[in-house]
N, C-alpha and C positions, 0 to 999 in steps of 0.2 A: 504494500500500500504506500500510498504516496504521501510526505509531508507535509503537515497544513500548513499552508503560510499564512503568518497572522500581518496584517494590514500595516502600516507604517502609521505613529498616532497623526498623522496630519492629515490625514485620509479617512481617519475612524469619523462615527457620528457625524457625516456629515447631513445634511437636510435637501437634498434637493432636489423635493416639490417646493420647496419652500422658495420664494423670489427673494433673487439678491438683493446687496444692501450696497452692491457699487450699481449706485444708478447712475448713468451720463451726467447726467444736470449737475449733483453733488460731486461726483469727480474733477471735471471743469472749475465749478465754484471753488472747491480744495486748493486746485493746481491754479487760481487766480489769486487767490489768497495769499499763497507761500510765495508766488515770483511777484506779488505786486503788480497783478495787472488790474484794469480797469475793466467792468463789464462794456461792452461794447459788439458789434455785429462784425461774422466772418462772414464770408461770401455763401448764397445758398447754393450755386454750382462752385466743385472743384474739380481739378486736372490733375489727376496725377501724375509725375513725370519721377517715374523710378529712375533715369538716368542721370538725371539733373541735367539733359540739354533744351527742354522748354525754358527753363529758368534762367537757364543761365546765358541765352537768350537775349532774352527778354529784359535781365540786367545789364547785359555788355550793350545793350540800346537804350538803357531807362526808364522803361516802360512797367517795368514790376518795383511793387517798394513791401517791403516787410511789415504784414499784416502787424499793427500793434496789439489787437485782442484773440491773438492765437495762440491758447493757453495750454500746449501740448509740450512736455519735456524731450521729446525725442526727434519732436523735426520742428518746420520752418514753414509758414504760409504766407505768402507772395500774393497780394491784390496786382492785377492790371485789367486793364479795359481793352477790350476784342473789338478791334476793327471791323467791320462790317467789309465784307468781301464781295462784290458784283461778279455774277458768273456769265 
């Protein structure tokens, strides 16, 4: 017969049917809090550019300037205004 293995405690009792307690809103609020940022609006369309050559772009022409209410620890969010393109 085989070994039970017993769970690691960080894994035990956990609840979940239960809804989490990191909700978006309060995470943001958190990470506004500690860096000192201001409530304020990000863009409601984003781009993402895994390579960083939209941005950087976009920068080396000045067209993108660093979101001031973008309250994420791991990356960077770039406002600019989309040209309207005639086809």
């Amino acid at each position: 017969m085989g070994k039970k293995v017993t769970p690691p405690p960080i894994v035990r009792q956990k609840l979940y049917e239960q809804p989490s307690v990191f909700i978006p809103k309060n995470l943001l609020r958190e990470a506004r809090r500690q860096k000192s940022i201001p409530a304020g609006k990000v863009p409601s369309v984003c781009v993402l550019d895994p390579d960083g050559d939209i941005v950087e772009n976009l920068l080396d022409s000045n067209e993108a300037q660093l979101n001031p209410y973008w309250a994420c620890y791991h990356t960077n969010m770039y406002d600019f205004k989309l040209k309207r393109v005639k086809s």
